[in-house]
C-alpha positions in Angstrom: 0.0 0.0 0.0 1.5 3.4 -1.5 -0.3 6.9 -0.3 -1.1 10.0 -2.5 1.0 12.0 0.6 3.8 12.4 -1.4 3.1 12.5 -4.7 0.8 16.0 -3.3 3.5 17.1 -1.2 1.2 17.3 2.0 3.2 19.0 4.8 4.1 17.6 8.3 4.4 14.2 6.6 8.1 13.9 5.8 8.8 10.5 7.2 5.1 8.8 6.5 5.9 10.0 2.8 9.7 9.0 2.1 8.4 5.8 3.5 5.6 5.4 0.9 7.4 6.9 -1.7 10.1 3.8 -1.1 7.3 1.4 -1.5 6.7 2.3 -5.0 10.4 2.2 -5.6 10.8 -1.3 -4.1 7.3 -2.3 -6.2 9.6 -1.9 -9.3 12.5 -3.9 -8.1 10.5 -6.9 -6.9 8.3 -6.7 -9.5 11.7 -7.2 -11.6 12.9 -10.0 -10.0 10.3 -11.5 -9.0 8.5 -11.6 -12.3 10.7 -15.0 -13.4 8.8 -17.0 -10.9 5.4 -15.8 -12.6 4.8 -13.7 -9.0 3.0 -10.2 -9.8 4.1 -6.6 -7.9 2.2 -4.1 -7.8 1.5 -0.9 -5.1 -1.8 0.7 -4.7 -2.1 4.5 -3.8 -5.3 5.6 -2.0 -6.5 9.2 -1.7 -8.1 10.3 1.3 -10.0 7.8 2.5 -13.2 8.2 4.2 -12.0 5.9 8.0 -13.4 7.2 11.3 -10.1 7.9 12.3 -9.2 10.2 10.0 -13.0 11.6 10.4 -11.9 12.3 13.9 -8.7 13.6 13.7 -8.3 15.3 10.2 -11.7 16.0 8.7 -14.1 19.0 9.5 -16.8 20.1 7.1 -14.7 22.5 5.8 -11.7 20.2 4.6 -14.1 17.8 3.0 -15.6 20.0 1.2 -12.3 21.7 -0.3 -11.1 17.7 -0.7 -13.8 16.8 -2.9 -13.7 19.5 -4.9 -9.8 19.2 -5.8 -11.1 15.7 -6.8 -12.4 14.9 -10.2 -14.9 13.0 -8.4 -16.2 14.7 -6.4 -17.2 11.6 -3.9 -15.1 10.5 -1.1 -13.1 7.1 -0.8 -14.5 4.5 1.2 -12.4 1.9 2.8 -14.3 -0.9 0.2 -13.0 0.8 -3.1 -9.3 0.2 -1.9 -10.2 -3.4 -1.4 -12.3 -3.6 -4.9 -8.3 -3.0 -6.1 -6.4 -5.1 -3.9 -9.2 -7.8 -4.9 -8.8 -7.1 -8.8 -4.9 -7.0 -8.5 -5.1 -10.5 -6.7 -7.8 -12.1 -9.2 -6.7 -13.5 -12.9 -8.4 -10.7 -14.8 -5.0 -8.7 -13.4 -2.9 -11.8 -14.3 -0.5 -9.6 -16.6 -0.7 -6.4 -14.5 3.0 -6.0 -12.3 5.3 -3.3 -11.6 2.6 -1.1 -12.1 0.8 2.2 -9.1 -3.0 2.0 -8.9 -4.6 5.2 -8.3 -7.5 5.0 -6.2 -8.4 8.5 -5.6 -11.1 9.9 -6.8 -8.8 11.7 -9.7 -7.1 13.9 -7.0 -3.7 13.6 -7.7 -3.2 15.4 -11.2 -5.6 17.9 -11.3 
């Protein structure tokens, strides 16, 4: 699991985001060496998803509200669309999908 963190920049994050940026650089290299033994790679990047943890500690009315309308969508991320990816990128419909980022974000990151 990647986050958008980074790729936005977001302050007061340095360490959560070098570490997530890493991920996406380590997706590549496994995905590379792994790939021999038929075993797929991949990293997924959420948005913000809508968790009641962050709903307690980072969400008021007012930041949802400018959140969804940096989106594209302008809907917010439930915890079940991250696992509608994880589940696609495990089934065989994603059987030549590796070394690959999967956006799920609404189309924040971008725009």
């Amino acid at each position: 699991m990647g986050s958008i963190s980074w790729h936005l920049a977001l302050l007061d994050l340095m360490l959560y985001m070098t570490a997530k940026a890493a991920i996406e650089g380590l997706t590549r290299g496994l995905a590379r060496e792994l790939g021999e033994y038929g075993i797929r790679v991949n990293t997924v990047i959420p948005g913000a998803v809508r968790t009641p943890r962050q709903m307690k500690l980072w969400q008021s009315p007012e930041s949802e509200a400018k959140l969804l309308a940096q989106q594209c969508l302008h809907e917010r991320i439930d915890p079940e669309h991250i696992a509608r990816m994880a589940l696609f990128l495990a089934s065989d419909d994603a059987a030549r999908c590796t070394a690959r980022d999967y956006y799920v974000d609404a189309g924040w990151f971008g725009t």
